[in-house]
N, C-alpha and C positions, 0 to 999 in steps of 0.2 A: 504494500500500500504506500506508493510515494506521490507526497505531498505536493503539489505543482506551484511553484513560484506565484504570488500574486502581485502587480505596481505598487500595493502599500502598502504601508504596517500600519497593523492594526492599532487605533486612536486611544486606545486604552492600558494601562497599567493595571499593574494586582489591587492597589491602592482603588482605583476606580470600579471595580467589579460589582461592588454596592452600588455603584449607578448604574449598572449597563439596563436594568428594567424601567429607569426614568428616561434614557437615554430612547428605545427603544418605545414608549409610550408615544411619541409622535408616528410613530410609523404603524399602530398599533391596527389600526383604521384598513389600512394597505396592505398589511403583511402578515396580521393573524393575532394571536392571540400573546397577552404579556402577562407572563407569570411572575409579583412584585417576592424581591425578597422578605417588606413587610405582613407577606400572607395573604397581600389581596390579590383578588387574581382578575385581569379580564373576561369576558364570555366566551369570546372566540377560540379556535383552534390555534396551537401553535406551530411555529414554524422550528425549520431544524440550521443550525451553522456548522461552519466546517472552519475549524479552526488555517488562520491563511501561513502557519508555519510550526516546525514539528517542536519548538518549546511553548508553545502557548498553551497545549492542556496542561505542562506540569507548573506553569506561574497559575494557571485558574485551580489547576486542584491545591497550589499551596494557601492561594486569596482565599478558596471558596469554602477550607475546612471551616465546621462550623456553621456552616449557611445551609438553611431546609434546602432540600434538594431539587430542582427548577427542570422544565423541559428543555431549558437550556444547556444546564450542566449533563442533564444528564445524556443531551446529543454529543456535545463535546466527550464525554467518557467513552462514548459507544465508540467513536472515530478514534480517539487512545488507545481502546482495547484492539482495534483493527489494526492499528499501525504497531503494536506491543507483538500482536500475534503474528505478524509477519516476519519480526526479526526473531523471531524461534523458528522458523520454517526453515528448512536446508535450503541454505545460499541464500537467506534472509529475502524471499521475495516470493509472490506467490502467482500462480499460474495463472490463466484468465478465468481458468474453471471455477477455480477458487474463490475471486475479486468476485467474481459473478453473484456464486451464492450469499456471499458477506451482506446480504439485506440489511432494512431495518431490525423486521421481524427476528430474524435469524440471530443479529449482533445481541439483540437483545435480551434475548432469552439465557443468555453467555452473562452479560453486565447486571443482569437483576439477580441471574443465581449467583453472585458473587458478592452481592450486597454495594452494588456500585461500583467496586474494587478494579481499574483497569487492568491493573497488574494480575491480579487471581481470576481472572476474567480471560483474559489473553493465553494464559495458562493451558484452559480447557479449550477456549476456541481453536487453538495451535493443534491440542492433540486433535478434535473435530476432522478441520480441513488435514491434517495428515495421514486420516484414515482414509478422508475422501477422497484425497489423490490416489492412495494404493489402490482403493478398490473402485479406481474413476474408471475401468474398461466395462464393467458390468452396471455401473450405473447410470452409464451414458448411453448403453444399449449396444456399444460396441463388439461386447461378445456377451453371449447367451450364455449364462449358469450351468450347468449340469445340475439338473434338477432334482434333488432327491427325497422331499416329502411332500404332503398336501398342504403346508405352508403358505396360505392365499390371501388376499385381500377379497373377505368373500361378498360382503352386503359394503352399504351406506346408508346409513338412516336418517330418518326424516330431518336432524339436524346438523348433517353434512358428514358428523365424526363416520372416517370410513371402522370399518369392522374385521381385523387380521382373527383366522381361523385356521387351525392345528389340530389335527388328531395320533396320540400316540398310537394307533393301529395302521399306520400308513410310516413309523418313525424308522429308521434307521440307522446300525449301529456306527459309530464316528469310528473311522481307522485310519491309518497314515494316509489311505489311499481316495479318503473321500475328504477329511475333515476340512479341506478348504474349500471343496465343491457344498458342502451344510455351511460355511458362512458367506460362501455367495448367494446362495439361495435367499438366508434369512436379511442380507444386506439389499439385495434387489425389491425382497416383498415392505420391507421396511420406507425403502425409496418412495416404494409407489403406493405405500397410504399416506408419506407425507404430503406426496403430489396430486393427492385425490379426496384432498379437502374440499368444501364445498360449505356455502352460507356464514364464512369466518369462523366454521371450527377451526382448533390447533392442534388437536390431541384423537386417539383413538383408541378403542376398546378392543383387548387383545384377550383370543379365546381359546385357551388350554387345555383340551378334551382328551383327559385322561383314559379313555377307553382303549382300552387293548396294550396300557404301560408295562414295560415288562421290565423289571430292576437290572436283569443282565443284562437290555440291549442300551442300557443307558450308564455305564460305568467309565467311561470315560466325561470330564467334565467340561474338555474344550467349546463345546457348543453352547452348553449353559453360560459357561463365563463372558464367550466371544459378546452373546447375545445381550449380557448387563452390558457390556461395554458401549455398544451398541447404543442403546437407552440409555447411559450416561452420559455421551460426549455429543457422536452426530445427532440422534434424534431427541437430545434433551427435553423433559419436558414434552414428550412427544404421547404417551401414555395417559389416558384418562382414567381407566377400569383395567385390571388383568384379573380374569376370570375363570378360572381353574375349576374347571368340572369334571365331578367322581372321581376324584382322587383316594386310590387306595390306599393303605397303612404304606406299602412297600414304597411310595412317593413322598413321604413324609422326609424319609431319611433323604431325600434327592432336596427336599427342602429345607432341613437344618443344615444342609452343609452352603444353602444361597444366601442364609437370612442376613448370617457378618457382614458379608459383601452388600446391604444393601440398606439405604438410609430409611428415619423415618417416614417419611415422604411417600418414598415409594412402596414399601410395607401398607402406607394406610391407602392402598390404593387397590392392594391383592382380597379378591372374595376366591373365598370357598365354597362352590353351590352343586347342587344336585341339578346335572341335566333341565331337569323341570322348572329352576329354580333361576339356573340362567337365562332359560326361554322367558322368563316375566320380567327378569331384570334387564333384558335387551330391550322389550316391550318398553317399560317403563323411561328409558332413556333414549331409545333410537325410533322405536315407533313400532307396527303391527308388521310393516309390509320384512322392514327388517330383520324382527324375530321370528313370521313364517319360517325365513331363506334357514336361520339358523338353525332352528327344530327340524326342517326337511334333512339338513344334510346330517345332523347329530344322529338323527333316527336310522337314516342310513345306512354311517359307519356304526350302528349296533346292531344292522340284521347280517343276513348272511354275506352277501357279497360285496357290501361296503360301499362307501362315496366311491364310483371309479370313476365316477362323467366331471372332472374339473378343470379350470381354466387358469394355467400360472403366468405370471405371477398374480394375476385379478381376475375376479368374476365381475367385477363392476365396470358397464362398458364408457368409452370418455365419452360418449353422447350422449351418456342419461341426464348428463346436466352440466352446463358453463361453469366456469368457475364463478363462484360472485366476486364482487369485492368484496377482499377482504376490509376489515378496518384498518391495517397496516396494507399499503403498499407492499409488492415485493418486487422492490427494484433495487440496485446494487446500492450500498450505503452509499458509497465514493460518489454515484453520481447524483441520489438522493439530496446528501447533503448540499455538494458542490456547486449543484444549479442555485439554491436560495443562498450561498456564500455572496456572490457576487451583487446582490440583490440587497442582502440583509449590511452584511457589513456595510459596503458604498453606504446607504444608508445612515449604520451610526458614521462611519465619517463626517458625513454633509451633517449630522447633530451637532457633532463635538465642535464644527468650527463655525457651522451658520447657527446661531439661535434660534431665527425664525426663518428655517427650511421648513416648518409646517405650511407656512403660506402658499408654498411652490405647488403644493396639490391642489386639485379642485376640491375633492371629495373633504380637504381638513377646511377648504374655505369655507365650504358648507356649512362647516359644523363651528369656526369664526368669523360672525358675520363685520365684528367688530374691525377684522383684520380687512376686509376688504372696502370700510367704510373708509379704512386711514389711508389704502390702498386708492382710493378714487379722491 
C-alpha cells in the first residue's frame, strides 16, 4: 500500500487535531456528516480521508490518545493498518489481488477486532492476505479443487446469510495424499459464501451433520485446525450460527481437543441440536423456503443411499438474486478513501487560510443570508 505524493501538506499539527471537526463544520453541508470531539454529532453521513503522507496516522494517533473515537480516526486507522500490513508481507508490498480485497468492509472487521489497534490489526490482516495469496489459484477459479466431501454452500435464506452444509457420511479420511486437496475444498466453499451474500448480511450459518461420524476416519486433526484458521484470519467474523447436528459421545472427544483453540466469541456461537431441532432453528433465522432445502437433504443423507445429487462448491444459483447494496461499499480502501482525500483535505486547507470560504458555496449562502447581504 504506497502512499502517493500529494502538492501539500497537510494544514494541520497534533496541537490542532481538536479543531479538525470545527474546521470541517463548514464543509459539513457539502461533504457529509461531522463527528464533534465535544460528543455532538451532525445528522449526516460521514465521509472517509486518506491520510496525504505515511507519518501523519502516527502524529494523529499520538494527538488523538485520549479523544472518543471519531469516523475520522477511525478511517485514518483503517488506512494504518493497510499500510502496517503491507510491510509484513514478503518484499513489503502487496499484489493487486490483495490491494483489491483491502475494502472498507474487509479492513475493518481486522481494526475493530483489535480494538482500534493499527499495529495488532495489521498483524492479523498480514496473516489474512498471506493465506490468500497461497491459496489465490483456487480462489480465483484458476484451478479447480479436487473435491473430496459434500462441503456446499447449500440454501440462502430469506435474509441473505448464505447456509454452508456438511455431512460426516460423505467425510473423508485426511492423508498425506489428500490433506491439501480437504483444505482447498473447504477454502473454495468458504470463498463463495463470503461472495454470496445478499440484502447486507456479513456472516453465515455453518451446518455440521454429524451422521454417519466415524472417530477412526477423523484422527488426524489437520483439517479441523486448517478450518479455525480459516474463521480466524481470512473469513473473520464471517460465522453467524455453527450448528452441529446429532452428534455422538465419540464427537465429543473430536470437540474437547477444538475448544483451547477457540475464543469466547466463537464458543457462544456453537449449538448442539437434534436434526429436528436444526430444521426450526434454520426456520427461525433464514426462513421456511430455506429450512425445507435443509431437512430434504439431512433426510436424505439418513436413508439408504444418501445426498448423491449435489452441486460444488454451491447449490445456490448467482441468478436467484443481485447482490444488494451492501451498507458498506466494497470497493478497494486505497481508492475508497483517496477519491474524498483530494476533496476533503483541499477543503480544510481553503479553512485554515480563508475564514470565510463558506461564502464561496451557494448551498452555505443559502443557509447565510447575512453573508450575501454584505456581499451585494
Amino acid at each position: 500500500f504506497a502512499f502517493a505524493p500529494f502538492p501539500f501538506t497537510p494544514p494541520f499539527r497534533e496541537s490542532e487535531l481538536h479543531t479538525m471537526p470545527t474546521l470541517l463544520e463548514s464543509f459539513s453541508c457539502c461533504y457529509g456528516r461531522v463527528d464533534r470531539c465535544d460528543g455532538a454529532e451532525d445528522s449526516r453521513e460521514g465521509f472517509l480521508l486518506l491520510p496525504a503522507d505515511k507519518a501523519l496516522p502516527d502524529r494523529l494517533s499520538a494527538a488523538a490518545s485520549g479523544l472518543p473515537r471519531t469516523p475520522l480516526l477511525e478511517d485514518l486507522g483503517m488506512v494504518e493498518t493497510v499500510r502496517l500490513a503491507e510491510g509484513l508481507l514478503p518484499g513489503g508490498q502487496m499484489t493487486r489481488e490483495q490491494r483489491e480485497w483491502c475494502t472498507v468492509h474487509n479492513v475493518r472487521r481486522y481494526f475493530q477486532g483489535r480494538g482500534g489497534n493499527p499495529a495488532a490489526a495489521a498483524a492479523i490482516l498480514a496473516q489474512a492476505l498471506s493465506w490468500r495469496h497461497e491459496y489465490r489459484a483456487v480462489l480465483s477459479g484458476e484451478r479447480e479443487p479436487v473435491w473430496q466431501t459434500d462441503l456446499r454452500v447449500l440454501a440462502r435464506g430469506d435474509d441473505g446469510a448464505p447456509i454452508i452444509y456438511g455431512c460426516f457420511r460423505h467425510n473423508v479420511p485426511a492423508t498425506a495424499a489428500n490433506t491439501q486437496h480437504i483444505f482447498d475444498h473447504m477454502a473454495v466453499v468458504l470463498e463463495t459464501a463470503s461472495r454470496s451474500h445478499r440484502r447486507g448480511s456479513t456472516n453465515a450459518d455453518n451446518i455440521m451433520d454429524c451422521h454417519g461420524f466415524r472417530m477412526a476416519d477423523n484422527l488426524n486433526p489437520a483439517p479441523m485446525f486448517q478450518l479455525m484458521k480459516m474463521a480466524n484470519q481470512p473469513y473473520r467474523d464471517g460465522l453467524r450460527t455453527a450448528i452441529i447436528v446429532d452428534a455422538p459421545s465419540s464427537f465429543y472427544m473430536l470437540w474437547r481437543a477444538a475448544q483451547p483453540f477457540l475464543c469466547e466469541k466463537t464458543k457462544s456461537k456453537i449449538r448442539f441440536v437434534s436434526h429436528d431441532e436444526a430444521v426450526a432453528l434454520i426456520e427461525s433465522t433464514s426462513g421456511a423456503k430455506a429450512a425445507a432445502i435443509v431437512k430434504r437433504v439431512m433426510a436424505e443423507n439418513r436413508s439408504a443411499e444418501g445426498c448423491t445429487s449435489h452441486r460444488l462448491p454451491s447449490e445456490v444459483r448467482d441468478d436467484e438474486e443481485s447482490p444488494s447494496s451492501a451498507s458498506e461499499p466494497q470497493r478497494s480502501l486505497t481508492r475508497t478513501l483517496s477519491r474524498k482525500l483530494s476533496r476533503a483535505l483541499s477543503g480544510m486547507q481553503a479553512v485554515y487560510q480563508h475564514s470565510t470560504v463558506t461564502s464561496r458555496f451557494r448551498c452555505c449562502r443559502r443557509r447565510r443570508p447575512d453573508a450575501m447581504e454584505v456581499q451585494q
